[in-house]
N, C-alpha and C positions, 0 to 999 in steps of 0.2 A: 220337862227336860229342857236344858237347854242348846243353842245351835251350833257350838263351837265345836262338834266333831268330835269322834270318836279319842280318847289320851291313851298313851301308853301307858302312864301313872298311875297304878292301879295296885294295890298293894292285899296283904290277908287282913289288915284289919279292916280297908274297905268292904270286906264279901263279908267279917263278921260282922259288921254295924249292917249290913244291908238285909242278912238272914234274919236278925235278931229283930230289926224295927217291920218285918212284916205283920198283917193281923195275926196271924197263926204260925207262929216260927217253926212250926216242923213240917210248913208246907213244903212241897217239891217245889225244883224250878230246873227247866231245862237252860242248858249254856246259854242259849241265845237271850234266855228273858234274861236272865243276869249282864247277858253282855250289853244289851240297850239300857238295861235301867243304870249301868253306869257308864255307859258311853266308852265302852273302850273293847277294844278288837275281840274275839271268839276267843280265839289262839292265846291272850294274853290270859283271859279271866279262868281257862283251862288249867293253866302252868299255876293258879293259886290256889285254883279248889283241889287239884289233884296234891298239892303242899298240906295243905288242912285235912287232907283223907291220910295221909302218912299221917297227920299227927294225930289222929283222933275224935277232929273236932266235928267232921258232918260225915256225911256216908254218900254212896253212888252207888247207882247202876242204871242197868243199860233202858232205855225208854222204847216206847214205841217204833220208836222210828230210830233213825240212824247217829238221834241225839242222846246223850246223857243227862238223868238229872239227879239234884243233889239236893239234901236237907238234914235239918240240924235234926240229932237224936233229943226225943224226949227231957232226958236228965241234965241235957247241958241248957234247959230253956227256966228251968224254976229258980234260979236267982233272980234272972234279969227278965223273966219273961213277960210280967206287968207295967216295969218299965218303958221297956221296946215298943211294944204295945201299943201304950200311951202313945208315943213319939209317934209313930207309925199313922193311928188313927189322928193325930192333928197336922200329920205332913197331909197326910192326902185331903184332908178336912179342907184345909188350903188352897187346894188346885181348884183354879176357876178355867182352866181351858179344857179340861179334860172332864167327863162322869166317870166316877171311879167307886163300885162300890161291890159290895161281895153278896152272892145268890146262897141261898141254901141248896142240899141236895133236888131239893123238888120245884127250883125254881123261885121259889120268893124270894123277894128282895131282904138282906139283913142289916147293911148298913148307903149311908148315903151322905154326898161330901157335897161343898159349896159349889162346883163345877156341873153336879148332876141338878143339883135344882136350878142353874143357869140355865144351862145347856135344852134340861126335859121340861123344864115350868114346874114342877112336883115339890111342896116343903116334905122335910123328912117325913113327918106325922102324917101326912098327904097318902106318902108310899110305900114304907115299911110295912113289911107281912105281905104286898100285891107282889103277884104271879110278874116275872119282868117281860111275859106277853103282850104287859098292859102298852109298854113302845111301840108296838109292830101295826103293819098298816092289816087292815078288816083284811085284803085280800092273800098277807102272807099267813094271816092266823086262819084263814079257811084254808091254804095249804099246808099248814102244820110246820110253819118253818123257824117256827120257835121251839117246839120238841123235836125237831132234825137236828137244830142246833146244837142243843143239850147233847142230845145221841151222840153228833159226830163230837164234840169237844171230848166225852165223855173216852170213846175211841179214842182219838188221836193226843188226847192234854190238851191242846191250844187251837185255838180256829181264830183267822181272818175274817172280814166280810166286810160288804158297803152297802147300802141300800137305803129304802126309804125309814124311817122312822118317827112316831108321831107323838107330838108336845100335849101336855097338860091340856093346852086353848084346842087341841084337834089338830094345827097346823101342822104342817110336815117340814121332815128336813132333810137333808143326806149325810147320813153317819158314815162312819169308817168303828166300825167296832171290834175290838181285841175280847174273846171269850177264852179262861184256863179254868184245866181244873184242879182243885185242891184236895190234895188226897194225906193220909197220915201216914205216921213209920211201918203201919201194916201196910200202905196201898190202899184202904178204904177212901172213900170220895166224899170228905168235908162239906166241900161245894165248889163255888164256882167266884172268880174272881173277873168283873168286866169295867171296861175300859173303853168309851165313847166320846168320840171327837165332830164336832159338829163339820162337818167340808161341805155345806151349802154354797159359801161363797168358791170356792177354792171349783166346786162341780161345775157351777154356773159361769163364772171363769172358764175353765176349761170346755162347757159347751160352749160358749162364744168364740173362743182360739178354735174350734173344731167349726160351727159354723165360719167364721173367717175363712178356715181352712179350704170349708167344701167352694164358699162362695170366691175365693182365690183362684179353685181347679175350677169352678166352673167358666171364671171371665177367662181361665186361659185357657181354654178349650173353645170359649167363643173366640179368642184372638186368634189361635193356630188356625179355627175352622176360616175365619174371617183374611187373616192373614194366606191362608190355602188359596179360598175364594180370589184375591185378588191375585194373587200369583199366576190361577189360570186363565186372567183376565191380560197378562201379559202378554204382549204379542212376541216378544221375541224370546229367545231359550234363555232361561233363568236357571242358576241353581243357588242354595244356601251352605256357608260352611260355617264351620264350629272354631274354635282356638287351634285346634289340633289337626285342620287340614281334612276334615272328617265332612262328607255330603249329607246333610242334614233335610235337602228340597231339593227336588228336582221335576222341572216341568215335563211336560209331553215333547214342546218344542227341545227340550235338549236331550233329551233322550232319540229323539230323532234325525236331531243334526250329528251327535255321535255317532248315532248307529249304534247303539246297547240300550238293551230293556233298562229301565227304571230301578227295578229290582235289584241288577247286578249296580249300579252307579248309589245307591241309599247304604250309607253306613260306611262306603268307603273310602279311602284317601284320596284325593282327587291327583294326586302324582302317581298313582298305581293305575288308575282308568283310564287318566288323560295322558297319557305319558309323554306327547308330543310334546304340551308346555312344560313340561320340568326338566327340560334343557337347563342350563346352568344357566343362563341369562334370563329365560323370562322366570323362573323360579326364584331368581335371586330377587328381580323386581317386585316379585308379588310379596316374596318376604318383606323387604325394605317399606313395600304401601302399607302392611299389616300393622308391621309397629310405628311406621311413624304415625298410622292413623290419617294417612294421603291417600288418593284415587289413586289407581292402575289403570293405565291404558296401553294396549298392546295390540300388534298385528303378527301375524303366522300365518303362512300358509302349510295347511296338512296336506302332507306328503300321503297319509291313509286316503282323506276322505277326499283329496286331489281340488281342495276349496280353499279360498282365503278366507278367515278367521278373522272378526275383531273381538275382542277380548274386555271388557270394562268391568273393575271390582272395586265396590265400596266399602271399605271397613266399618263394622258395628260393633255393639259391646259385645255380641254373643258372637261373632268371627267376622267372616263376609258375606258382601252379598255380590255375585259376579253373573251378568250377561253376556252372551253370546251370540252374533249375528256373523249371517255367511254376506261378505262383504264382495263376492266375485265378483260380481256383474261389476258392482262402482270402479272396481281395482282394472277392470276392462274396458272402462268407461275413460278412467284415468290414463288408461295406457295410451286408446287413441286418443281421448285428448289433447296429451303431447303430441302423437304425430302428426293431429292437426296444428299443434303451436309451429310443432318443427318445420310442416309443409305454410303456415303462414308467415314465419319467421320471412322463408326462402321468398314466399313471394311481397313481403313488403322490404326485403332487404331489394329487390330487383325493383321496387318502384318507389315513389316521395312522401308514399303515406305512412300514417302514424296512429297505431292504435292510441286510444286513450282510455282510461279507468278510471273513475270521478267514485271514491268511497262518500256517499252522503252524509250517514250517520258519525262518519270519522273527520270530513270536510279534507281528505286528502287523495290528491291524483297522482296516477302513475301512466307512463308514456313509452310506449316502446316503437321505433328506437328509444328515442331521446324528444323531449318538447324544444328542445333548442334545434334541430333539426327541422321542424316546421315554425318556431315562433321566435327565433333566436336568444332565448330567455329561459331559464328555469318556473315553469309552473307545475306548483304544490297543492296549492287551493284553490278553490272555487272565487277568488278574489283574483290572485294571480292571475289568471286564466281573464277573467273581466279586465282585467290592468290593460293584455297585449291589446284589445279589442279597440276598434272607430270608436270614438265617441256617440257618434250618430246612430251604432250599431246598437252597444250595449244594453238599453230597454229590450230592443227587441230579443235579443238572446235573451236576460231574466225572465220575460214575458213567455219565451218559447221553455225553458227549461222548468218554470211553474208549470207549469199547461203538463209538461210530458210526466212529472212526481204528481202531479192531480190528478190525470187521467190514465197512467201509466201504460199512452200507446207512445209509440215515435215519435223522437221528433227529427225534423231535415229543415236546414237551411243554410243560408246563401251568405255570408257574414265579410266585412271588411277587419281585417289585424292591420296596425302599426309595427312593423320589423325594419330595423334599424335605422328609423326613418322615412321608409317605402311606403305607400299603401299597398296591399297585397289582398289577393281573395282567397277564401278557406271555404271549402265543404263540409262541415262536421255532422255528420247525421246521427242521432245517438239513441237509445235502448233500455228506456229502465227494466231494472230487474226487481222483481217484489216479494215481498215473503208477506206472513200472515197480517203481520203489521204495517205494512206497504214500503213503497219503494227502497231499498238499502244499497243501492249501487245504478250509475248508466254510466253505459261502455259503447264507443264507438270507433267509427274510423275518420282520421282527419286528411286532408288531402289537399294542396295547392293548385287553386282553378284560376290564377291569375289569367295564364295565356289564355283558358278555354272564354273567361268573359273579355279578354281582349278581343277574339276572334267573332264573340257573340254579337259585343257593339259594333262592331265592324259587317257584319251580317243584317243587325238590323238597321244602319245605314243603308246599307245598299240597298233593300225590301224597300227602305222609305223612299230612296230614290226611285227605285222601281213602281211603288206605286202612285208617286208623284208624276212619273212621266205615263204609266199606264191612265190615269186619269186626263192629266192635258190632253194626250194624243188623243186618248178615246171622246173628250169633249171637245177635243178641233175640228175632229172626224164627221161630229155631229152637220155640221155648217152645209160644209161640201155633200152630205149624204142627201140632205136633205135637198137641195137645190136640186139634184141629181133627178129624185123621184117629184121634184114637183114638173121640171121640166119634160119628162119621160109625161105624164101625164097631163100634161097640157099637149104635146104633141097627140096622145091618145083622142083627147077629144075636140081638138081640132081640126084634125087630119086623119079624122077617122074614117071618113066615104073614100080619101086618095090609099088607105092601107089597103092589102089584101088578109086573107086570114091569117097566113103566117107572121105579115110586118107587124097585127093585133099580137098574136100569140107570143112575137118575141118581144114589144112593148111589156106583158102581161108580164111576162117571164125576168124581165129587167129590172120592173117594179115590184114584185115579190120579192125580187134578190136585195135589193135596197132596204125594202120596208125588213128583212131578217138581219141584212147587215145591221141597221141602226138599232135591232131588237138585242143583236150579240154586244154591240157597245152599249148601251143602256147595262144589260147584265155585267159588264168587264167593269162598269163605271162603281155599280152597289158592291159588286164584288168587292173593289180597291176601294170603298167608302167605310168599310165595314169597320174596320180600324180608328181611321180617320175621323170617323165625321159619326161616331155612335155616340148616342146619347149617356148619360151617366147612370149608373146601375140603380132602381129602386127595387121596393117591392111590386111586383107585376101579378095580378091577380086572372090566370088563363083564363079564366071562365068570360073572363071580359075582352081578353085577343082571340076567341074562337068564334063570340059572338058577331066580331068585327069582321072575321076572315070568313063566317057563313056571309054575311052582306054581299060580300065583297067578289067570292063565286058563287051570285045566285045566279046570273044568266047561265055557265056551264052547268052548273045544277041541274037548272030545268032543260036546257036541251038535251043532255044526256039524261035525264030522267034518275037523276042518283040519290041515291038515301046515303047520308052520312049525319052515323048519332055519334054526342059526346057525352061523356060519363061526367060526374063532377073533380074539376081541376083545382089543384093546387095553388097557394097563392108561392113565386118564384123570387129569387134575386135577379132582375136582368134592364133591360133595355127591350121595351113595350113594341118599340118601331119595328127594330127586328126581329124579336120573337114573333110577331105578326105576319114578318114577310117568311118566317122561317117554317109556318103550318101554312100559308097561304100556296110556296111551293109543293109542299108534302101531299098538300090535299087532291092541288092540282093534279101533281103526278096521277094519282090513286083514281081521278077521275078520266086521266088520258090513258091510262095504260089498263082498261077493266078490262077487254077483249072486247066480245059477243054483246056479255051480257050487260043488263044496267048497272053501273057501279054501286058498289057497298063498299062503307068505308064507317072503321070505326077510331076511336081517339079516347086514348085512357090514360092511366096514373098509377103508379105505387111508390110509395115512400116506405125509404132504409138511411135510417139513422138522417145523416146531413144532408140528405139530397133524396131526389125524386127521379124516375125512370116516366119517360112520356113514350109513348107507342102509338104512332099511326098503323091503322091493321086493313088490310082490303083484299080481296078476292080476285084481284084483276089475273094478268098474267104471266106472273111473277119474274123472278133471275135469276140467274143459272150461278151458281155458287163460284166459280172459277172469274164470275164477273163482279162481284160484289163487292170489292174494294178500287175496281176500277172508277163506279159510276158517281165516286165523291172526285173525281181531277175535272179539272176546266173543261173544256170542250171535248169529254167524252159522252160520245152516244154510240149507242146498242142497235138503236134502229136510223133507216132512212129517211128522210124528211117527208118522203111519199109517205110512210107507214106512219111515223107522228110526227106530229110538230115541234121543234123546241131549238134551244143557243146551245143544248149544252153546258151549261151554268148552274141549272137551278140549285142542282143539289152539292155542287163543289161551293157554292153559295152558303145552302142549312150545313155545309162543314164547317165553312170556318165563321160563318154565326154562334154555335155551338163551343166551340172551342173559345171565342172569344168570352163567352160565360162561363170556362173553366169546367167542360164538358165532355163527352164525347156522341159519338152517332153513327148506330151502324145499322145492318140492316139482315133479317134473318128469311129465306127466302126460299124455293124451290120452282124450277117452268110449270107453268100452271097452276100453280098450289099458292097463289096469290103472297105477298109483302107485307113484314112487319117490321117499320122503322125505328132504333129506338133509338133514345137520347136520354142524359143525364143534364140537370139543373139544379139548380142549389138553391137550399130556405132560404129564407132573407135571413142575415146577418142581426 
């Protein structure tokens, strides 16, 4: 047949050329077989046979089932009935898609057309007189599904069916077979008329659309699971919508930040759940991002859940994808951070400083107040900004602002600007700020320290005059001191038989006071030298100024009978002279103040980052906490000169040694629980 669909066209002499050209024209045929085999509607081929019953020409009645069927009587088939026949047996003769051939009552095969020996491999001579058994596979003939067939056709007129079927060569195929049956004007049963359609390719097709199929639900059921998987790998509340506003995902996280089971939020509108946002404004917004196929971003605070909300939804082809984070804290964050802007505002409004904001990755500054207020200039860049700068400055500031995006600690320093002319000094101390990829912003504060370094050189004038005349005096003083004590003791031992014991004792007493005077100037003198007259900074290797400073107090060593160990020392940046004199007093100390017992004294190290920590450690007999910031000033002593000896110097001395190295020095202490002094120095450079 052909594909063009069922026609309305269909007239009574079509139904009689179609009765007439059957093998046996007085077989039955129900509406339906009529209506395929000429392609046109039930209802229409009805309206001509029930025409042809009025007139005479075939007959009806009721069939099996809820169909009619009709055929020509006996007497109107012997004119033309050899004819017909003929045609009939050479149409079908013809069909190479179909096997179309007719069964006897018992099964054997009686005729066979050019489609059946395609189709089965069989030539006629082949198959005629065989059982049409001989198609079926070994396991439907051990089920008898070749005489169930017969049986049920047999019942019913016509039977369906697909199954396997087997070729001449053994091979198999998948048929689609039509079985009728042919009965005469009594109803007796002629035989059987079948009709076999090879659908191998059309099955094998269709298992491949059906494997497709399975292997389609199964990748999406690995993406949903997969998809699932990562959702609850989510950290923040996620949910999924559809076209239609419908919650299609919903994590744990958002079920939880709502406050509603999972359950009640799956499957339904998220403007019926959420109701908060489908206010007319954020609902309008989420519509507007849907279609244009734009990001949403929104903030709310829920009046329910008494939290700030952010809100982010990305549109996809199958709806959105929308997260949600409880934003309070930041929003609390934000808040005081304005009223610390507000309280910084007030306080650089009341003083000359000037925040500043240097964007890195953007190369643009921002300045509040105003950069014309400290630089009387608009600075934008990082250029700008180097423009106001000394000349002489400038290295140093790129030098300092490398260093602080490399290393991302602080940076502070001391800088000369050009303003309007002037030279002027600035304080800027600044802050990078870093993210995963480093530095993205340093922010400081800037401030005008003109007058404070007017005041400074002016300060350290005077210190220099001060130490200028502290040195002369104290080495003029020398001259006079010394005649003093030479002549106090020539009188001694001249006029020693004319003295009595007291004139000895206050001779004694006279010359003690001289030989301590000239020991306090000699100290006042390295004191005010320390500056002055220090050598230039190398690397200084302790191990070699400790071995120097053991030589150096060996005689009090051995009369107090003192052990003092050194651990291994660090090599330093400094000046060797004075670091020398600077453990030579420590050590001292530690051997004049032990008490009772024989001194112990020990001298160690540890290193942090740029610098080294030294500690003199001793067991003597220690100082009182309330005193320990006293005993680094000039001419402070604790004790009497009866109880120890000393100017008062030593250690206002190892202060400002230390400090000259860029240091500090303090000392950790308790009465009797002995001293440990420490100090800071720095690697070599």
């Amino acid at each position: 047949m052909g594909s063009q669909g069922p026609t309305q066209n269909v007239t009574r002499d079509d139904i009689r050329r179609f009765l007439s050209q059957t093998p046996c024209p007085s077989t039955p045929f129900f509406t339906e077989e009529i209506s395929e085999a000429l392609e046109c509607p039930p209802q229409v081929v009805k309206c001509c046979l029930e025409e042809l019953v009025d007139r005479g020409e075939i007959r009806t009645k009721q069939g099996n089932g809820s169909d009619r069927v009709w055929w020509k009587p006996q007497r109107q088939l012997s004119s033309s009935r050899q004819p017909g026949e003929e045609q009939f047996r050479a149409f079908v003769s013809a069909v190479t898609d179909y096997a179309i051939f007719l069964l006897g009552p018992d099964g054997n095969i009686v005729s066979w057309n050019e489609g059946a020996d395609r189709i089965k491999g069989y030539s006629e001579d082949e198959i005629l007189g065989k059982h049409f058994s001989t198609f079926y596979t070994d396991e439907d003939i051990a089920d008898d599904v070749p005489e169930q067939n017969l049986e049920d056709v047999v019942a019913d007129g016509r039977i369906e069916d697909e199954g396997w079927r087997v070729r001449a060569d053994g091979s198999r195929f998948w048929a689609n077979v039509t079985l009728t049956a042919i009965r005469d004007d009594e109803g007796e049963l002629r035989g059987f008329t079948k009709v076999t359609r090879d659908m191998t390719d059309r099955r094998e097709y269709e298992q491949q659309l059906e494997e497709q199929a399975e292997k389609l639900e199964r990748q999406r059921d690995e993406l949903e699971a997969e998809r699932d998987e990562i959702f609850k790998r989510v950290d923040e509340a996620f949910m999924a919508l559809d076209n239609e506003w419908n919650i299609t995902y919903v994590n744990d996280q958002t079920a939880d930040l709502v406050q509603l089971p999972p359950e009640e939020l799956l499957g339904a509108r998220v403007w019926d759940v959420l109701y908060e946002i489908a206010d007319e404004h954020p609902r309008e917004m989420a519509e507007e991002a849907m279609a244009a196929n734009e990001p949403l971003e929104l903030e709310y605070f829920s009046n329910v859940l008494d939290i700030w909300v952010e809100v982010r939804g990305y549109p996809i082809e199958s709806g959105m994808s929308v997260y949600f984070r409880d934003i309070t804290g930041r929003k609390e964050r934000e808040r005081e951070l304005q009223h610390v802007r507000e309280r910084m505002e007030f306080a650089l409004n009341a003083t000359d400083a000037v925040v500043w904001d240097w964007n890195v990755d953007e190369d643009r500054a921002s300045f509040y107040p105003s950069a014309e207020s400290l630089y009387g200039t608009t600075v934008e860049t990082w250029e700008d900004f180097v423009e106001v700068i000394h000349p002489e400055d400038r290295q140093t500031v790129r030098e300092g602002i490398e260093k602080a995006l490399e290393t991302g600690e602080p940076k502070s320093e001391e800088i000369r600007i050009v303003r309007d002319g002037e030279v002027r000094w600035i304080e800027a101390p600044g802050y990078p700020i870093q993210d995963d990829d480093g530095p993205t912003r340093v922010i400081g504060v800037a401030r005008d320290i003109t007058e404070q370094k007017t005041y400074e050189r002016k300060l350290e004038e005077s210190n220099e005059r001060l130490e200028q005349f502290a040195y002369a005096a104290s080495h003029d003083l020398q001259e006079p001191l010394r005649m003093v004590s030479s002549y106090l003791q020539l009188i001694e031992h001249r006029y020693v038989d004319d003295l009595d014991e007291d004139g000895r004792e206050f001779i004694e007493f006279a010359v003690d006071g001289a030989e301590r005077m000239r020991a306090m100037i000699d100290g006042l003198l390295e004191y005010s030298r320390v500056e002055t007259e220090g050598e230039p900074f190398e690397p200084v290797d302790l191990n070699d100024v400790l071995e120097n400073v053991m030589a150096d107090l060996q005689i009090p060593i051995e009369e107090h009978d003192a052990e003092i160990t050194v651990e291994e020392l660090p090599t330093v940046e400094g000046d060797a002279s004075q670091l020398r004199q600077l453990f030579q007093n420590l050590l001292k100390n530690a051997i004049e103040y032990s008490g009772d017992e024989p001194p112990h004294a020990n001298v160690s190290a540890t290193g942090s980052g740029d610098e080294w920590t030294l500690s003199v450690t001793d067991e003597g007999i220690g100082i009182d906490p309330e005193n320990q910031e006293r005993i680094f000033e000039v001419f402070e002593r604790l004790h009497t000169q009866e109880e120890h000896a000393g100017t008062g110097i030593g250690l206002a001395l190892c202060k400002r040694i230390v400090e000259r190295h860029g240091g500090e020095i303090w000392v950790d202490s308790t009465p009797s629980g002995g001293a440990r002094f420490s100090l800071t120095l720095q690697n070599p450079q």
